[in-house]
PyMOL CGO cylinders between C-alpha atoms (Angstrom):
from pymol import cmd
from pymol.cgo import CYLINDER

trace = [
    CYLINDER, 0.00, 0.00, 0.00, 1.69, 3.34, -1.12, 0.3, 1, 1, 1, 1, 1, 1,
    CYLINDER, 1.69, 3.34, -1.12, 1.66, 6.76, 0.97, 0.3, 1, 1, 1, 1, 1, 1,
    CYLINDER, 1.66, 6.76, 0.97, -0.83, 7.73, -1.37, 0.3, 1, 1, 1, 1, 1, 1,
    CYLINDER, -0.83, 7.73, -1.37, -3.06, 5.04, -0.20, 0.3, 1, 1, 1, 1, 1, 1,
    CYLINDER, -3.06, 5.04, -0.20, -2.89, 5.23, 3.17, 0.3, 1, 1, 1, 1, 1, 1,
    CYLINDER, -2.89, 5.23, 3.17, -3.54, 9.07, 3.42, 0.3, 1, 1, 1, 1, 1, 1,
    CYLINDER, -3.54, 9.07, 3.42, -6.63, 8.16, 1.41, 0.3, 1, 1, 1, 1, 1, 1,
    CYLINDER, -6.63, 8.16, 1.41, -8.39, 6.18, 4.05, 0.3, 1, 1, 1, 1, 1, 1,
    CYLINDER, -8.39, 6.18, 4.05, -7.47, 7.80, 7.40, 0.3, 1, 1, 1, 1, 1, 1,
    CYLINDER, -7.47, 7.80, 7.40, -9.48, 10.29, 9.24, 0.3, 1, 1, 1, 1, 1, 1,
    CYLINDER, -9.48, 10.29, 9.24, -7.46, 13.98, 9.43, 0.3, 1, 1, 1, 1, 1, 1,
    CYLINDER, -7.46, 13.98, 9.43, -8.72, 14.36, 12.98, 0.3, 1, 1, 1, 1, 1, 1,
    CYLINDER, -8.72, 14.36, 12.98, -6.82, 10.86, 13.87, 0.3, 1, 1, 1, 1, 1, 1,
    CYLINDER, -6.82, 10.86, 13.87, -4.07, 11.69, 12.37, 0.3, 1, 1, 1, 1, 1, 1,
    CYLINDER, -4.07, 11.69, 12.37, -3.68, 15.07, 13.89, 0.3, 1, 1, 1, 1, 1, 1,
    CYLINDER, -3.68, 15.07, 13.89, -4.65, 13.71, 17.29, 0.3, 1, 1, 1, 1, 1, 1,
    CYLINDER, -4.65, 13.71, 17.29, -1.19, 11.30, 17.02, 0.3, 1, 1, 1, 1, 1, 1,
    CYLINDER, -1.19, 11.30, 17.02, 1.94, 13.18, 17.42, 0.3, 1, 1, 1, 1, 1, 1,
    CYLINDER, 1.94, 13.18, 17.42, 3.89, 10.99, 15.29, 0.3, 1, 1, 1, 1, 1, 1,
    CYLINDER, 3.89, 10.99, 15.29, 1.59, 11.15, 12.28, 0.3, 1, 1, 1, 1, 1, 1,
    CYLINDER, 1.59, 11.15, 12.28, 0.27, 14.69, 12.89, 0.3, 1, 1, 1, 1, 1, 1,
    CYLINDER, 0.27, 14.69, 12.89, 4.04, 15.26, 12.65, 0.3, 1, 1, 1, 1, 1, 1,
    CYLINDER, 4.04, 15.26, 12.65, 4.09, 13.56, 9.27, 0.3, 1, 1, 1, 1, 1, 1,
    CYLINDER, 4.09, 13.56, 9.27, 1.25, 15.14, 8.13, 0.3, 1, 1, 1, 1, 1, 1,
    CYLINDER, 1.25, 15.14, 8.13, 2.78, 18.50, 8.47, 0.3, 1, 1, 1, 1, 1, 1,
    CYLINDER, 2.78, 18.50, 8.47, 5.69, 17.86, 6.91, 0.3, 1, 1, 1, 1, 1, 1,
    CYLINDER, 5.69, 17.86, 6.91, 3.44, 16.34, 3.95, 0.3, 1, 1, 1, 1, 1, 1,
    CYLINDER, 3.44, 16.34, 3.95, 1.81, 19.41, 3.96, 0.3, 1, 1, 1, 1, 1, 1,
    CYLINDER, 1.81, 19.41, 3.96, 4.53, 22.09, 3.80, 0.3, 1, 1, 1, 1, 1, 1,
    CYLINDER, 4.53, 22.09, 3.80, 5.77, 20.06, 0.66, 0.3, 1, 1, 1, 1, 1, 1,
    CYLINDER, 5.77, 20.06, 0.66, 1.79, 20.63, -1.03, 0.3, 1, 1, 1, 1, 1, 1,
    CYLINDER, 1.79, 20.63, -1.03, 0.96, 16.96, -0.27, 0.3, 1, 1, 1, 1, 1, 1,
    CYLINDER, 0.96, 16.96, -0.27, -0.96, 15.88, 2.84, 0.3, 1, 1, 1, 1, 1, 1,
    CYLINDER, -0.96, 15.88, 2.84, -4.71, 15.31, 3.50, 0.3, 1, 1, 1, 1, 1, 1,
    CYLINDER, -4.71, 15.31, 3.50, -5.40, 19.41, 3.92, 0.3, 1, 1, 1, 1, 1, 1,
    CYLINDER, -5.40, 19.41, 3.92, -4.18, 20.16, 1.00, 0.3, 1, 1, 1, 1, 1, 1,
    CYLINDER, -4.18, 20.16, 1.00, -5.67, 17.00, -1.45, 0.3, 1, 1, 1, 1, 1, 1,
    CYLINDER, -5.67, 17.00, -1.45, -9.17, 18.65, 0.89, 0.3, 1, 1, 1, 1, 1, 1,
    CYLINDER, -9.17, 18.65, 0.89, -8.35, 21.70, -0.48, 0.3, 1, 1, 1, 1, 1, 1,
    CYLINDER, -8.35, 21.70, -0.48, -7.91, 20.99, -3.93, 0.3, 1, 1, 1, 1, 1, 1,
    CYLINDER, -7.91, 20.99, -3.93, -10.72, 18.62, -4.22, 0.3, 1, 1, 1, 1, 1, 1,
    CYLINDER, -10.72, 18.62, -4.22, -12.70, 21.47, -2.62, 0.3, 1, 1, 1, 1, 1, 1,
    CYLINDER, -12.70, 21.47, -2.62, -11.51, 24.34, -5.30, 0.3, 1, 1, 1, 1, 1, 1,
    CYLINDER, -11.51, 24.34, -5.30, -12.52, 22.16, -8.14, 0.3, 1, 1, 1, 1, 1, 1,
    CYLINDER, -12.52, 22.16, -8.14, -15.77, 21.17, -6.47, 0.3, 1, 1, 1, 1, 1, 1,
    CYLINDER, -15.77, 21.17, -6.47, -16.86, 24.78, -5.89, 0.3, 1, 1, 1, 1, 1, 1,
    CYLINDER, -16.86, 24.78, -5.89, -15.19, 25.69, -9.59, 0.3, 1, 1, 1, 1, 1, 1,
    CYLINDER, -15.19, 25.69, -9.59, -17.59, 22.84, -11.34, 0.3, 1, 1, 1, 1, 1, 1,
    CYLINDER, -17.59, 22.84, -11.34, -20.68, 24.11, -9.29, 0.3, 1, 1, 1, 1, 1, 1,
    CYLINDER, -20.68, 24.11, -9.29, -19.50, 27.71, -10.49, 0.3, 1, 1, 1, 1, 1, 1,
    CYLINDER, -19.50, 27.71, -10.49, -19.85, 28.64, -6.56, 0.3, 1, 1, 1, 1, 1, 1,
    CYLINDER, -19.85, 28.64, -6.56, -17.75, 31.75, -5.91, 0.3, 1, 1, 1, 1, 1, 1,
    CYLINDER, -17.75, 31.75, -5.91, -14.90, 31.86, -3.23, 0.3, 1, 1, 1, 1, 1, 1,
    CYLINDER, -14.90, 31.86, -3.23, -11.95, 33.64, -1.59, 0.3, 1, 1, 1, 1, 1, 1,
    CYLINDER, -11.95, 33.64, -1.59, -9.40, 31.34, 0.81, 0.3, 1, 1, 1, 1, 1, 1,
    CYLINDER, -9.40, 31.34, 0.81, -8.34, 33.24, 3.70, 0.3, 1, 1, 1, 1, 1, 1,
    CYLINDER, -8.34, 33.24, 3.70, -6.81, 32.46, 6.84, 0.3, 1, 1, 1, 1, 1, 1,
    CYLINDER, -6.81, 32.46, 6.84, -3.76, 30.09, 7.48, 0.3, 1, 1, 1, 1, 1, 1,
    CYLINDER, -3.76, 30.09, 7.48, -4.68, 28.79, 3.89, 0.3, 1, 1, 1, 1, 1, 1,
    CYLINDER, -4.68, 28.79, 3.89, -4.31, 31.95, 2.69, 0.3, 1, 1, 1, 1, 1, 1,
    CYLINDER, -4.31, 31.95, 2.69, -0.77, 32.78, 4.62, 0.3, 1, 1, 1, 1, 1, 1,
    CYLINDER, -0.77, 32.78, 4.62, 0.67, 29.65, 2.77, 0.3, 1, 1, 1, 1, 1, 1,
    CYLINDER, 0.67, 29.65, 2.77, -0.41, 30.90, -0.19, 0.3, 1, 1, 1, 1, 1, 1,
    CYLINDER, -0.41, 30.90, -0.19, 1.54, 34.20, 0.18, 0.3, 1, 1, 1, 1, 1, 1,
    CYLINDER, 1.54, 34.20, 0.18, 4.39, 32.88, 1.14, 0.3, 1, 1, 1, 1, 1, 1,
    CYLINDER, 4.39, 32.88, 1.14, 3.93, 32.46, 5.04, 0.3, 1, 1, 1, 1, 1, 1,
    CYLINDER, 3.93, 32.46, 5.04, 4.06, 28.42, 5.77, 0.3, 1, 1, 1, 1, 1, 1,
    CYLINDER, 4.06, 28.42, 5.77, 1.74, 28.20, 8.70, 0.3, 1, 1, 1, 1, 1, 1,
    CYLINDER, 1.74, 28.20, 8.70, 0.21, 24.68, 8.97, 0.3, 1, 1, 1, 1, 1, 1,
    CYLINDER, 0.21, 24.68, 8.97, -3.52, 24.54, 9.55, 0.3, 1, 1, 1, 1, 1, 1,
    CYLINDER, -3.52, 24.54, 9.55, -6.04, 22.42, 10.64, 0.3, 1, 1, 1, 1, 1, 1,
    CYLINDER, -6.04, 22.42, 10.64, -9.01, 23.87, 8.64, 0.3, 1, 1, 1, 1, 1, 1,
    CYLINDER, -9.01, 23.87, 8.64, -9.56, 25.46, 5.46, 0.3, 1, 1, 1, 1, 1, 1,
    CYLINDER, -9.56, 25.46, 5.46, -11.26, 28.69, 5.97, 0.3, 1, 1, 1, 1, 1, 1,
    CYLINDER, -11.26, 28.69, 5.97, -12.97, 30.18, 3.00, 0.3, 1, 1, 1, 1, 1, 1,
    CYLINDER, -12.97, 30.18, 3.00, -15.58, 33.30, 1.83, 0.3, 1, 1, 1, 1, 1, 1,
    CYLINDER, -15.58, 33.30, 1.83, -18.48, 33.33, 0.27, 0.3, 1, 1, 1, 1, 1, 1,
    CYLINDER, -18.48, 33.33, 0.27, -21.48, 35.31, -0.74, 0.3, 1, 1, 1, 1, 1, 1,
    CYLINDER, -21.48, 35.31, -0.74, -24.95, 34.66, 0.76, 0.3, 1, 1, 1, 1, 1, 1,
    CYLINDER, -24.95, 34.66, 0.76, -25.70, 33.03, -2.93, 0.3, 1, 1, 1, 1, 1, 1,
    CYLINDER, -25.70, 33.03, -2.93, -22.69, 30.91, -2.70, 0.3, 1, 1, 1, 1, 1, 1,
    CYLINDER, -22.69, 30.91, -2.70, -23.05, 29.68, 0.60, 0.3, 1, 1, 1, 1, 1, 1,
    CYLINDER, -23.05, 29.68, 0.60, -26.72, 28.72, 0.06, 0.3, 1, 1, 1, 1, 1, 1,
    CYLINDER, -26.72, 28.72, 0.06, -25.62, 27.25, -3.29, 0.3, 1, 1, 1, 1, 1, 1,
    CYLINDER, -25.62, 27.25, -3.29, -22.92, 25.12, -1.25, 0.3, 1, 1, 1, 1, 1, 1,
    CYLINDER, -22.92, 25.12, -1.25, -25.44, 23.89, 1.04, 0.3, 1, 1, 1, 1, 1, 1,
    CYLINDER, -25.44, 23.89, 1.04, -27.45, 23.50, -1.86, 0.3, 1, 1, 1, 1, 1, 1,
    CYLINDER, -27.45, 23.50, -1.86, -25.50, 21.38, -3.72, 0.3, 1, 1, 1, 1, 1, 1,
    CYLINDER, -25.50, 21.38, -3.72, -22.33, 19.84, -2.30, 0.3, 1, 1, 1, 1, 1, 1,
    CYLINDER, -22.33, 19.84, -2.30, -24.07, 18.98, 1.17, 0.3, 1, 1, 1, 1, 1, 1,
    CYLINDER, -24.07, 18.98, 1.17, -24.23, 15.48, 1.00, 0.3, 1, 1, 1, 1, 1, 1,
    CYLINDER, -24.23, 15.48, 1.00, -22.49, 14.83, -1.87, 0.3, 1, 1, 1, 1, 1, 1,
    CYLINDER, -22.49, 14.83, -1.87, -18.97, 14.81, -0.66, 0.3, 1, 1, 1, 1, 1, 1,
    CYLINDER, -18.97, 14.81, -0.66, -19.40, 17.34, 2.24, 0.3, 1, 1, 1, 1, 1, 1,
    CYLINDER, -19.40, 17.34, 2.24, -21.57, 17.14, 5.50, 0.3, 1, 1, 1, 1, 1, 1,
    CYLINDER, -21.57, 17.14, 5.50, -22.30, 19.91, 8.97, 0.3, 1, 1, 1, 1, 1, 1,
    CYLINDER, -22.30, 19.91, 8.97, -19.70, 19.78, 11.01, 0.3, 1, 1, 1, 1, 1, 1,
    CYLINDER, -19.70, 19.78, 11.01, -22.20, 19.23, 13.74, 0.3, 1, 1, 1, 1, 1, 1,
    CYLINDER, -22.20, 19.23, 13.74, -26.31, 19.31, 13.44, 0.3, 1, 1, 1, 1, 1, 1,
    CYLINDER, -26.31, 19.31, 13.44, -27.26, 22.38, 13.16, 0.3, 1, 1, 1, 1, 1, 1,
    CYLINDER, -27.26, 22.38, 13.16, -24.13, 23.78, 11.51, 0.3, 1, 1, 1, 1, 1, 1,
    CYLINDER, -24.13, 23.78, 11.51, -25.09, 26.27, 9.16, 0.3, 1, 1, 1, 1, 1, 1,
    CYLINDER, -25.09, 26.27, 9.16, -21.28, 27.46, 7.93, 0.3, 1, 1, 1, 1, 1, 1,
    CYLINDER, -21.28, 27.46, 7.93, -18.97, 24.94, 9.56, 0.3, 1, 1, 1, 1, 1, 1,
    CYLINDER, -18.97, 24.94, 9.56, -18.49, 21.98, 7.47, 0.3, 1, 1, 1, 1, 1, 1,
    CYLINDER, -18.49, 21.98, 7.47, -16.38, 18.44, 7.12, 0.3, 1, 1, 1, 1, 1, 1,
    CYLINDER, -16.38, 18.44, 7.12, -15.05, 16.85, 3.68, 0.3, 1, 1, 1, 1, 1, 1,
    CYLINDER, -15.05, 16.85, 3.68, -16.94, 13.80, 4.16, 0.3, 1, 1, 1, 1, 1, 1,
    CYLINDER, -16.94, 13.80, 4.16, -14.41, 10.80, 3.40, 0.3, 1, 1, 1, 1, 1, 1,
    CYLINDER, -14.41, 10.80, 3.40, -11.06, 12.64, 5.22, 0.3, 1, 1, 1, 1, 1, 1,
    CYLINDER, -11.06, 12.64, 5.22, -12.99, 14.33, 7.81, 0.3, 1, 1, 1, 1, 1, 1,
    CYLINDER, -12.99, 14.33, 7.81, -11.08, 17.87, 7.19, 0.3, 1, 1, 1, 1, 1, 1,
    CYLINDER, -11.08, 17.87, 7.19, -12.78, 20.76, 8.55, 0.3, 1, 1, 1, 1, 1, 1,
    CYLINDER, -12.78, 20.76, 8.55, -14.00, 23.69, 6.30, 0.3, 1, 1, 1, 1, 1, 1,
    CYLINDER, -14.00, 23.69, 6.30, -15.48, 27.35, 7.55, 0.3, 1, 1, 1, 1, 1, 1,
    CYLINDER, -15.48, 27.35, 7.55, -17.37, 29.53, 5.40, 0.3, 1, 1, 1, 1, 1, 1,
    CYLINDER, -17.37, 29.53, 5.40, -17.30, 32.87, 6.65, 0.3, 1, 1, 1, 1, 1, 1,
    CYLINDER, -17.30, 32.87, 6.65, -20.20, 34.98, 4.96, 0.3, 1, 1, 1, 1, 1, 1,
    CYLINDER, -20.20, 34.98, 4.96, -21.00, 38.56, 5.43, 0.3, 1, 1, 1, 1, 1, 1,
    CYLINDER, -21.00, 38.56, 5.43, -19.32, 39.05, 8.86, 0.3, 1, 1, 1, 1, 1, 1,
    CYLINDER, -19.32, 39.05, 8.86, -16.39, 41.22, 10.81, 0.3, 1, 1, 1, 1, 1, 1,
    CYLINDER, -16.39, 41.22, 10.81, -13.23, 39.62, 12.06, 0.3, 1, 1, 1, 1, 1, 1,
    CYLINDER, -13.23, 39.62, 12.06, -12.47, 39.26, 15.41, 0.3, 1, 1, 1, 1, 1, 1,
    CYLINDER, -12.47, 39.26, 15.41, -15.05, 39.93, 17.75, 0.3, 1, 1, 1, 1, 1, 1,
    CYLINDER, -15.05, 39.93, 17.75, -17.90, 40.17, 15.29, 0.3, 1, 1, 1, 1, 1, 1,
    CYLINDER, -17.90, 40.17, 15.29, -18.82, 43.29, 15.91, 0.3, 1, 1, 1, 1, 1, 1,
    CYLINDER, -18.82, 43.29, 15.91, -19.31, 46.29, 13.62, 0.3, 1, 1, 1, 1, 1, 1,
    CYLINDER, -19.31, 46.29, 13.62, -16.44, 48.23, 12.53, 0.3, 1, 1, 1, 1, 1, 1,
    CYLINDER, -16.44, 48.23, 12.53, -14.30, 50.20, 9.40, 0.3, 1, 1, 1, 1, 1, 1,
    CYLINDER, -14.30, 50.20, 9.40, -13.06, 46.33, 8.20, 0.3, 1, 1, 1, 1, 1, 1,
    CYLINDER, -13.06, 46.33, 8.20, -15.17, 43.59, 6.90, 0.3, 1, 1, 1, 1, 1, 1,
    CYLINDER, -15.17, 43.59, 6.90, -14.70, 40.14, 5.47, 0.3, 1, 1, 1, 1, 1, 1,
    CYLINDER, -14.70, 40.14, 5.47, -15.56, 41.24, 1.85, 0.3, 1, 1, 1, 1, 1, 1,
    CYLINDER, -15.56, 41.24, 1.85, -16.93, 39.50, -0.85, 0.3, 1, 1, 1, 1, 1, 1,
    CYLINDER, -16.93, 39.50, -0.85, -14.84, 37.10, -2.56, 0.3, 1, 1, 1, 1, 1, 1,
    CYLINDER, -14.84, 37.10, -2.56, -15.46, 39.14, -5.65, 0.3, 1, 1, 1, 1, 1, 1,
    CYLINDER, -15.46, 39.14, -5.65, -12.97, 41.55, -4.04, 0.3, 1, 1, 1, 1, 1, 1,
    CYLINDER, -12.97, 41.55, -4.04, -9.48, 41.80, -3.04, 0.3, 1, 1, 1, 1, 1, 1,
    CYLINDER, -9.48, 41.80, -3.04, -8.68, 38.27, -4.69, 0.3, 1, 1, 1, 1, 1, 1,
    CYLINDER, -8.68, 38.27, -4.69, -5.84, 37.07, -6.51, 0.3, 1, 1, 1, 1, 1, 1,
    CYLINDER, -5.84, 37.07, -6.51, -5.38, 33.50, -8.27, 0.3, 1, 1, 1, 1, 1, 1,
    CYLINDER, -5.38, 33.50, -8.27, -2.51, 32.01, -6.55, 0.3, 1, 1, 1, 1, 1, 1,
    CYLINDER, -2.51, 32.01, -6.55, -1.35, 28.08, -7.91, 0.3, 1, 1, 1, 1, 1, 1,
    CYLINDER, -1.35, 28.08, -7.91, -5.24, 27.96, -9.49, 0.3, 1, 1, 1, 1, 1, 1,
    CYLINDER, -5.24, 27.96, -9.49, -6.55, 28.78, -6.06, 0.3, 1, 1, 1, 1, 1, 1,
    CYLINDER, -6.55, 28.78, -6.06, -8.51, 32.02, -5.41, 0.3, 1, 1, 1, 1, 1, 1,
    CYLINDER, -8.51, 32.02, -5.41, -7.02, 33.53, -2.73, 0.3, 1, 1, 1, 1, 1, 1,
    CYLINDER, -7.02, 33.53, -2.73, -7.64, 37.11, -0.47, 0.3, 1, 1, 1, 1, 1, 1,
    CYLINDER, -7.64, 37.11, -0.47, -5.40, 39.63, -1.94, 0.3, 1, 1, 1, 1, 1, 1,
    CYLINDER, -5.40, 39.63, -1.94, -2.29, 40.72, 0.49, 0.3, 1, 1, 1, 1, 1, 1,
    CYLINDER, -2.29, 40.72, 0.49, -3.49, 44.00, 1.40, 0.3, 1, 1, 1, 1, 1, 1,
    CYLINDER, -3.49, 44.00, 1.40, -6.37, 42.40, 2.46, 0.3, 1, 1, 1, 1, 1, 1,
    CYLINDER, -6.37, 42.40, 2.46, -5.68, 39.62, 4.55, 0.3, 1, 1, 1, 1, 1, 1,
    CYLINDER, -5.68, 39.62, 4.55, -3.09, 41.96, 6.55, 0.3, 1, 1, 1, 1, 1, 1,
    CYLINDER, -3.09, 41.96, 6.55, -6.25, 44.30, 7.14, 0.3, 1, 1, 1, 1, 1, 1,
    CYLINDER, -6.25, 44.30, 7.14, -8.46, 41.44, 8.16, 0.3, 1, 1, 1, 1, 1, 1,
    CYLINDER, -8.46, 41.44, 8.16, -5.61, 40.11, 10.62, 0.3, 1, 1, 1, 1, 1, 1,
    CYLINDER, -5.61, 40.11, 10.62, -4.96, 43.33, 12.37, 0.3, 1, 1, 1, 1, 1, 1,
    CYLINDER, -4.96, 43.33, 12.37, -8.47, 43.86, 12.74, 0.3, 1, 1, 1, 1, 1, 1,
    CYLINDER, -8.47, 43.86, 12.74, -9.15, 40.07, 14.20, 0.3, 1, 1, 1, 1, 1, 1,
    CYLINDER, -9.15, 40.07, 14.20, -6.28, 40.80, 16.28, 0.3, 1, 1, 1, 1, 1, 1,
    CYLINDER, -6.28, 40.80, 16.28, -7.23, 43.90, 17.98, 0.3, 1, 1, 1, 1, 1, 1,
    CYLINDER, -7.23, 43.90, 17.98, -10.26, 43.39, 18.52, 0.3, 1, 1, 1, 1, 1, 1,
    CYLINDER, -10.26, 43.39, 18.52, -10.85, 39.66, 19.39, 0.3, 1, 1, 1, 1, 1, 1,
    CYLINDER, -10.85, 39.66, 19.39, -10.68, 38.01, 22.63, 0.3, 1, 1, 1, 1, 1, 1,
    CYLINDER, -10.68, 38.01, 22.63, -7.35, 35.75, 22.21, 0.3, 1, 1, 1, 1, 1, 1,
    CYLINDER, -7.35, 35.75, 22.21, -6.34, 36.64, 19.22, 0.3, 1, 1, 1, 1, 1, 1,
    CYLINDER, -6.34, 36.64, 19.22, -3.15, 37.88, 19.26, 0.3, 1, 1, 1, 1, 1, 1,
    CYLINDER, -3.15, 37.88, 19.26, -2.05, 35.00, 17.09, 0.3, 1, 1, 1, 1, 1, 1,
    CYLINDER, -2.05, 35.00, 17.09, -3.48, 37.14, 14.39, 0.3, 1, 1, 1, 1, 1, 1,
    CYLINDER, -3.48, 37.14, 14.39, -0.92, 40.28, 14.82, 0.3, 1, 1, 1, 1, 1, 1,
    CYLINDER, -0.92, 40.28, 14.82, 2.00, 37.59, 14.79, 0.3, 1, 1, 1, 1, 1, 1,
    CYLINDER, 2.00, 37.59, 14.79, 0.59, 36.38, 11.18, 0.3, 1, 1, 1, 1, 1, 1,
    CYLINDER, 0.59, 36.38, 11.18, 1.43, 39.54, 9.85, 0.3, 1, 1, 1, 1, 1, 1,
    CYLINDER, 1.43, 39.54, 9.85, 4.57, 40.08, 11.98, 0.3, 1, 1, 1, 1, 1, 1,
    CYLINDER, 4.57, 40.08, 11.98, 5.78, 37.10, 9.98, 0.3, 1, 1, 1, 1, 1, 1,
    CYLINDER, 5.78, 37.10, 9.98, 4.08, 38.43, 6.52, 0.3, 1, 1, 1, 1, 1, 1,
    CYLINDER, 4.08, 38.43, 6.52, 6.25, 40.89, 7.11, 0.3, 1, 1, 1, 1, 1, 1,
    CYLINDER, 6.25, 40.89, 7.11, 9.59, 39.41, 8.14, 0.3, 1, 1, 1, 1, 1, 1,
    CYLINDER, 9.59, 39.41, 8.14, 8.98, 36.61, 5.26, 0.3, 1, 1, 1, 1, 1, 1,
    CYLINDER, 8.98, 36.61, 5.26, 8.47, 38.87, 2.83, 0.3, 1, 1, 1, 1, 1, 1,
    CYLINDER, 8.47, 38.87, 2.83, 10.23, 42.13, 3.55, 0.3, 1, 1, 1, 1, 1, 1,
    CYLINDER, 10.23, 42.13, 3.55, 7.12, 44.04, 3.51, 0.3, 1, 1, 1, 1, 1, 1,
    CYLINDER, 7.12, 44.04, 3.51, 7.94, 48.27, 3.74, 0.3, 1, 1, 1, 1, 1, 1,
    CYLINDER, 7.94, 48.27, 3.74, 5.68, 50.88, 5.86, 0.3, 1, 1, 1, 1, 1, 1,
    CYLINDER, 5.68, 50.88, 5.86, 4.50, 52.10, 2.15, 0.3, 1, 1, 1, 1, 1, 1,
    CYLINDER, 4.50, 52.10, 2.15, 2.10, 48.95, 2.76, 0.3, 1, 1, 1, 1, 1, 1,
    CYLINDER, 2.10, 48.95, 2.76, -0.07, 51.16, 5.94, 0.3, 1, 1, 1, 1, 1, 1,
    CYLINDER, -0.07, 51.16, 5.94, -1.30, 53.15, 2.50, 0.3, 1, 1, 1, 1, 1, 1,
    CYLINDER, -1.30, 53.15, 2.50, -3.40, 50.50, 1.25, 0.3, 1, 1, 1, 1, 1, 1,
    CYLINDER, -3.40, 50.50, 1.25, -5.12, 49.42, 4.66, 0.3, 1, 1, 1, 1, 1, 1,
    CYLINDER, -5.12, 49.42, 4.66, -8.08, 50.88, 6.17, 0.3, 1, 1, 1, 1, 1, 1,
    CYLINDER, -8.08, 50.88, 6.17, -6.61, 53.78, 8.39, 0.3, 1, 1, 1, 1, 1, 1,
    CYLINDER, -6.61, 53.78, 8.39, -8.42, 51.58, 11.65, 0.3, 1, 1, 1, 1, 1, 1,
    CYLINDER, -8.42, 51.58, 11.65, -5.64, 49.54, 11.22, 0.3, 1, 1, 1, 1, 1, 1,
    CYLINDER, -5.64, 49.54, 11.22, -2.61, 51.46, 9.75, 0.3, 1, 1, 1, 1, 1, 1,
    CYLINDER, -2.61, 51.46, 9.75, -1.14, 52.62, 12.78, 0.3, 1, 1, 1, 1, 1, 1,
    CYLINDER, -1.14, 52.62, 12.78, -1.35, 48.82, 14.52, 0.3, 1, 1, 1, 1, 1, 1,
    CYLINDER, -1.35, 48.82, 14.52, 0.57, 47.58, 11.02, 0.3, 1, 1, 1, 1, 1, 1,
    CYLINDER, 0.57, 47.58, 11.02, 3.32, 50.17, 11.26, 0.3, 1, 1, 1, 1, 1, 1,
    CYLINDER, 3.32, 50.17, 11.26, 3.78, 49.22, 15.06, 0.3, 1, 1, 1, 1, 1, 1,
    CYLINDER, 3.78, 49.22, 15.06, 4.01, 45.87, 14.32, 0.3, 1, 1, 1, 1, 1, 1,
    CYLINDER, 4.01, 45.87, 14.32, 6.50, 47.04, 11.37, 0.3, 1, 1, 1, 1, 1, 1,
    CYLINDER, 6.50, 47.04, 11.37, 9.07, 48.68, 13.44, 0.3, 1, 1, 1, 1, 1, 1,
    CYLINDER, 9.07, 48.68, 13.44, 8.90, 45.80, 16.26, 0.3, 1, 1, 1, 1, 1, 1,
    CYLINDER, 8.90, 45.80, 16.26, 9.93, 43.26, 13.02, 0.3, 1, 1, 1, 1, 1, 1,
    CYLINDER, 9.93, 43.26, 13.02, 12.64, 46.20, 11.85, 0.3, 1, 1, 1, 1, 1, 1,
    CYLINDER, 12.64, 46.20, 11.85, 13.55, 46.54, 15.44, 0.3, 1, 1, 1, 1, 1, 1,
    CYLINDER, 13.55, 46.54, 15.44, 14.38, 42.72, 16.41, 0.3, 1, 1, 1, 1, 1, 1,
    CYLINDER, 14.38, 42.72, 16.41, 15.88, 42.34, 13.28, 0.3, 1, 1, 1, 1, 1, 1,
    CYLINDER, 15.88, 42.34, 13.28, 18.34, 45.40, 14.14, 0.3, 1, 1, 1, 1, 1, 1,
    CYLINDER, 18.34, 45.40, 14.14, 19.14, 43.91, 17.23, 0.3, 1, 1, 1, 1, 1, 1,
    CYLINDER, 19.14, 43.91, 17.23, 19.71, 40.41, 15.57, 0.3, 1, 1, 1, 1, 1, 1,
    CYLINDER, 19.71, 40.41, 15.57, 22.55, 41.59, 13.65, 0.3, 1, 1, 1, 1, 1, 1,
    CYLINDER, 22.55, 41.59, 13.65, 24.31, 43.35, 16.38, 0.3, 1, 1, 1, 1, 1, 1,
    CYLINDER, 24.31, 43.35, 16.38, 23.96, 40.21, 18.54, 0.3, 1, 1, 1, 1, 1, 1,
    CYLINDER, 23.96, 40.21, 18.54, 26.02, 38.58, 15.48, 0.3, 1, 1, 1, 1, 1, 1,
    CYLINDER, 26.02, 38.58, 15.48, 28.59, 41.41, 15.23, 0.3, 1, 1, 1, 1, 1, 1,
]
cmd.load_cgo(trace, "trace")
């Protein structure tokens, strides 16, 4: 029985509930294999033959700018439309709730890998405010065939998540590391919503800052 088998007919949440194989798994996944990303690519071409509109964001979307971040979900937008059409037409045929009652958290039925659709909603604590989870019409970019939240905007959805959600602060280290990974200037505050430009260009200097003091430790 190959790898490719075996990955086929185990349960992600087993897996990741082992050390040893959860270990595996994210090694497998930081090299584009593993069961999250075969979910993930089964799911793009599922919501692509439906014609069901979507953004990745989250973790899923860090990897896909560059930020390797392994995750345990695939988090994804949609409009009211394509959420309905999801539930619609892909419920039960390859994807189930994630509990009963579960209107936007779902499972890929036959690997068990979790999915959120976020619809319509503000990051962190939910509550109204100058930064919303936008359409996936917006801010996207087509990254490896996948459509993915633009960079801009996933650094304005972060900051917003993290300053503003109860435990959280996960979020603000994302884009420390968007930062450090990809050498990202203060000329990116411009194209953020100003409720979150001055968070980004604190978080800026702190990356220029250790980085400063990282090279005079090696001097």
């Amino acid at each position: 029985m190959t790898p490719k088998d075996v990955t086929a007919i185990l349960d992600f949440q087993d897996v990741l509930a082992s050390p040893t194989s959860a270990y595996e798994e994210r090694l497998r996944f930081f090299q584009g294999q593993g069961m999250a990303n075969d979910a993930l690519r089964r799911l793009v071409a599922d919501l692509n033959r439906h014609g069901i509109d979507y953004s990745v964001i989250g973790a899923v979307a860090l990897n896909q700018h560059g930020y390797r971040r392994f995750t345990e979900d695939i988090g994804l937008l949609m409009s009211a439309e394509g959420l309905e059409k999801f539930r619609r037409e892909l419920v039960g045929r390859g994807y189930r709730p994630a509990f009963q009652g579960a209107t936007k958290k779902f499972r890929q039925t036959e690997q068990n890998v979790p999915i959120e659709i976020i619809s319509g909603e503000y990051p962190g604590d939910g509550r109204p405010k100058p930064v919303r989870f936008p359409e996936p019409s917006e801010h996207s970019v087509i990254i490896d065939g996948v459509k993915t939240v633009d960079l801009a905007k996933l650094i304005e959805l972060k900051l917003a998540s993290g300053m503003s959600g109860l435990a959280r602060l996960k979020d603000l280290a994302d884009v420390q590391e968007l930062i450090r990974v990809k050498g990202l200037d203060e000329g990116v505050a411009e194209r953020l919503d100003p409720f979150v430009r001055d968070k980004y260009l604190e978080l800026h200097a702190e990356v220029v800052q250790a980085h400063a003091q990282g090279l005079d430790a090696e001097r």
